[in-house]
C-alpha positions in Angstrom: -14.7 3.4 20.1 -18.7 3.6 19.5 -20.7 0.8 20.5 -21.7 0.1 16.3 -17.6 0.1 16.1 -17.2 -2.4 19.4 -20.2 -5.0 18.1 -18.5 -5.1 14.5 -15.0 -5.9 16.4 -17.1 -8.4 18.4 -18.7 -9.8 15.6 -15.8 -10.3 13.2 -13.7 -11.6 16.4 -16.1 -14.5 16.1 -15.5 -15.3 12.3 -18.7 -13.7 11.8 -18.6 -12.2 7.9 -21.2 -9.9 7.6 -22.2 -6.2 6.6 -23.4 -3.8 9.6 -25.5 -1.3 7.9 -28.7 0.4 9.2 -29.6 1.5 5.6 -28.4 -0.1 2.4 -25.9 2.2 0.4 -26.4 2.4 -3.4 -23.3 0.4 -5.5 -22.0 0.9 -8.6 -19.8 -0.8 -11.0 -18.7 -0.1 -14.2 -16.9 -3.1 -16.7 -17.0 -4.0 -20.3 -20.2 -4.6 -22.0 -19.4 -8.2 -22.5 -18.2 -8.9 -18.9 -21.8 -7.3 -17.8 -23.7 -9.5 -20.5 -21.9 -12.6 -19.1 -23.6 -11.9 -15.4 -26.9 -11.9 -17.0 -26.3 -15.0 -19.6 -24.0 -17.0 -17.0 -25.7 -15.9 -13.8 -22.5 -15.4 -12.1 -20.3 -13.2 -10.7 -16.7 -13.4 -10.8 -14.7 -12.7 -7.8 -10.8 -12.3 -8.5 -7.4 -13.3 -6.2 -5.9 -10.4 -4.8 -3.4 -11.9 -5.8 -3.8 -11.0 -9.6 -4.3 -7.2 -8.6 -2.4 -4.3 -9.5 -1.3 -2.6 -6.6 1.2 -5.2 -4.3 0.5 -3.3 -1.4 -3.2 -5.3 -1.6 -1.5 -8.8 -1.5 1.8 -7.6 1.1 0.3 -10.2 3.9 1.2 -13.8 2.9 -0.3 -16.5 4.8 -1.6 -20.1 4.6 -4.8 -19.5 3.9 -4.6 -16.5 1.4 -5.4 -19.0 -1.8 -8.5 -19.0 -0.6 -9.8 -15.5 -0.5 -11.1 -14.0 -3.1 -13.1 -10.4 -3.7 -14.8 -7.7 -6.3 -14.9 -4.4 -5.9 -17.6 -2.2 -6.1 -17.6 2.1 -5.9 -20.1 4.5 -3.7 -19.4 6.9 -6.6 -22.7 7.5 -8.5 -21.6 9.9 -10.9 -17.6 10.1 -11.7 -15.4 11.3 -14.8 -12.4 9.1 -13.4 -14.2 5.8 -13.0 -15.4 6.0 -17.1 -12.1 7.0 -18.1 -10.6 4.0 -16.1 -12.8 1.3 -16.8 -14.0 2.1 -19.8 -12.5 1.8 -23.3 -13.7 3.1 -26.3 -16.9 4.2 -24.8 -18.1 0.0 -24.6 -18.0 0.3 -20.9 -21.6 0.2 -18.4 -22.3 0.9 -15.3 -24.4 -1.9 -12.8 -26.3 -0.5 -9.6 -27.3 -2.4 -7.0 -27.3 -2.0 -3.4 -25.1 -2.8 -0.3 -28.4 -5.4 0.7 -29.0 -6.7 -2.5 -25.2 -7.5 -3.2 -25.0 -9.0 0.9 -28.2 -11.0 -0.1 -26.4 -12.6 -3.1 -23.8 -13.4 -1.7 -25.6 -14.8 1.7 -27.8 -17.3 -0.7 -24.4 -18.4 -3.0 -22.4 -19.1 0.4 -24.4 -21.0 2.1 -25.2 -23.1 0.0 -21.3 -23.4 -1.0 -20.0 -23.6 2.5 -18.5 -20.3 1.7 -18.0 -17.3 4.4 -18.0 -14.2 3.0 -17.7 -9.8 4.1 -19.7 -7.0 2.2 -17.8 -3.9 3.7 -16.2 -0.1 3.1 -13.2 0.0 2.2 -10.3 2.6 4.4 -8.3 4.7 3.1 -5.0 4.8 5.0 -1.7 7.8 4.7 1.3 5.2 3.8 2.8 5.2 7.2 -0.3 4.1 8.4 -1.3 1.7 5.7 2.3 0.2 6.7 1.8 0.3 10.8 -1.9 -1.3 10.3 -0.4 -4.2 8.1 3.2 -5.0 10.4 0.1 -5.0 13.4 -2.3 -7.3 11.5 0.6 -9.4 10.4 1.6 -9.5 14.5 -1.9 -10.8 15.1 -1.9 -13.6 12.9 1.7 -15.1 13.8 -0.1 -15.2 17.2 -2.9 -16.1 16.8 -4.6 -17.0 13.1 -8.0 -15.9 12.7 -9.4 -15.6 9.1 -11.8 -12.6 9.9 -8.8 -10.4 10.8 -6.6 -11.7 7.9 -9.5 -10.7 5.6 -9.0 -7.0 7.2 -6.0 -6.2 5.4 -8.7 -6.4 2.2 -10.7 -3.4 3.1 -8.1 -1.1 3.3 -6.0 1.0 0.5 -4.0 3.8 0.6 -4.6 7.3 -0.4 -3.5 7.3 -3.7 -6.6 4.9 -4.3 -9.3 7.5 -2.3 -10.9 8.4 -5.5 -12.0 5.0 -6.2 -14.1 5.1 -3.1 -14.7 1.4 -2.6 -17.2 -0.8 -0.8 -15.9 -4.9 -1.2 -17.3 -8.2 -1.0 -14.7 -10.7 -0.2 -15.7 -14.6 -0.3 -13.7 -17.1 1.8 -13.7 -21.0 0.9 -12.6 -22.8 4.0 -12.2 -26.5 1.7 -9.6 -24.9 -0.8 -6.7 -26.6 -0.6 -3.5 -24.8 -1.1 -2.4 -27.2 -4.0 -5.4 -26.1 -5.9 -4.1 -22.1 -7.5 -7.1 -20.5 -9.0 -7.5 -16.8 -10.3 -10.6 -16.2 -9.3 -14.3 -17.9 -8.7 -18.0 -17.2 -9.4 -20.8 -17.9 -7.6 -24.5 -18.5 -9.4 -27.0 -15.3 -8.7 -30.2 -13.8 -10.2 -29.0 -10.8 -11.8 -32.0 -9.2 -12.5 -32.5 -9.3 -8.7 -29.5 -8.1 -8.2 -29.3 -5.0 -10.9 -31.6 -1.7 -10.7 -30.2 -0.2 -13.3 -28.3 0.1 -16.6 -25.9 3.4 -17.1 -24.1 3.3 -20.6 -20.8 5.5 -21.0 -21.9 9.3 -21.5 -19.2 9.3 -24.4 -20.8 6.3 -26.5 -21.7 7.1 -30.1 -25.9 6.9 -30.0 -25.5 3.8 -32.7 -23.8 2.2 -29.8 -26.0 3.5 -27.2 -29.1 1.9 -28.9 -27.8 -1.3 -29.7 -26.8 -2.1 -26.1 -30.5 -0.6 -24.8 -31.1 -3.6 -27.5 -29.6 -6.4 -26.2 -30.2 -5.6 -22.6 -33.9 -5.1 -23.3 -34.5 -7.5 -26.2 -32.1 -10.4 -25.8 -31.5 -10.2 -22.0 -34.8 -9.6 -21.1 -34.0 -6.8 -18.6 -36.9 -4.9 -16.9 -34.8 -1.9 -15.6 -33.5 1.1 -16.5 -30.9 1.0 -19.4 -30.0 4.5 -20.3 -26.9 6.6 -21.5 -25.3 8.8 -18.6 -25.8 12.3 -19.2 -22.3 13.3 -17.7 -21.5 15.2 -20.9 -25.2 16.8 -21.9 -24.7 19.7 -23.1 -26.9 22.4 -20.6 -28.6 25.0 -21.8 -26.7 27.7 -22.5 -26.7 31.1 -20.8 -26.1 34.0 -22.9 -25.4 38.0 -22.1 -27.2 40.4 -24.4 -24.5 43.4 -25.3 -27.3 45.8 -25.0 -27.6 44.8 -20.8 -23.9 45.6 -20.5 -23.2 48.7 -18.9 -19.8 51.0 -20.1 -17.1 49.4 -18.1 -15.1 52.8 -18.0 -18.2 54.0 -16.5 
């Protein structure tokens, strides 16, 4: 095990939440156009139950304090066909960047003041049998000894099927939740235009689309970034072969 590897055991051992990073790590993540223009007018972001997730295999650990943990998920993609064509209907979808420090910084500011904890982190992808030996261990640990950090684990990691979606996860614990009280999900006050470089619009949009969103982003939401459409599907240039440069082939 590295020493980075043994202070992050160390650190979480403690019930210390936090993201180990030397360099922050560019984010990305892509939602509806009127789930982004809520950030920006509500000054929020939403963090969801794993609960009310897809894939069971993210909510297989049950435990008495699993009400009160909630996440988002962000990619390390940049540029990705997959991502669009999941999250994006009907070309209304845009892309947020930020960055791992910016999002930790958020979050840092909303929680304390909250009496949150919280975990910015990479998420692992695991082959099924491991997925399955990591969880039976983590669920070992906790039925010995509960520790919230280490229940929070089983959060950052997915199995291969999910590789492409290459995720980095902020996770928000509330330690005065009571068990009675069943939410789906929370949201915690931010600045969004601190938190938000840039804009990317869905490279499929229609250009009447296109420019009304630069619109409202720019004109109604007052944002000083970057709002442009992603250039996934520009056409290049294209690269032609003049018949009178090709030789006789029989030749």
């Amino acid at each position: 095990m590295s020493a980075t590897s043994d202070l992050l055991h160390l650190l979480k051992s403690k019930g210390i939440f936090m993201e180990l990073s030397f360099k922050p790590k560019p984010l990305y993540r892509i939602l509806d156009f009127s789930r982004a223009v809520q950030i920006f007018e509500k000054r929020e972001l939403y963090f969801a139950s794993p609960a009310s997730w897809d894939d069971p295999y993210e909510r297989r650990i049950s435990h008495a304090r699993d009400h009160a943990i909630y996440s988002q998920c962000w990619c390390q993609h940049g540029i990705s066909d997959a991502m669009w064509r999941i999250y994006s209907n009907n070309g209304m979808g845009v892309r947020l960047s930020t960055t791992t420090r910016k999002l930790r910084q958020a979050l840092k500011l909303a929680a304390e003041k909250a009496g949150y904890h919280f975990r910015v982190g990479e998420v692992d992808y695991l082959s099924q049998t491991d997925f399955n030996s990591e969880a039976r261990k983590i669920r070992t640990e906790l039925s010995e000894k509960f520790e919230i950090s280490r229940a929070i684990d089983a959060i950052y990691m997915k199995r291969e099927a999910f590789r492409h979606e290459n995720e980095w996860r902020a996770t928000i614990f509330c330690p005065d939740q009571k068990r009675t009280v069943k939410k789906k999900g929370i949201s915690i006050p931010i600045d969004p235009h601190a938190l938000v470089d840039r804009i990317l619009l869905d490279p499929r949009a229609p250009e009447e689309l296109v420019e009304a969103f630069k619109f409202y982003f720019k004109e109604k939401i007052g944002f000083e970034g970057q709002v442009v459409r992603s250039v996934l599907y520009k056409s290049p240039k294209p690269l032609k072969v003049y018949e009178d440069l090709i030789g006789d082939l029989d030749g």
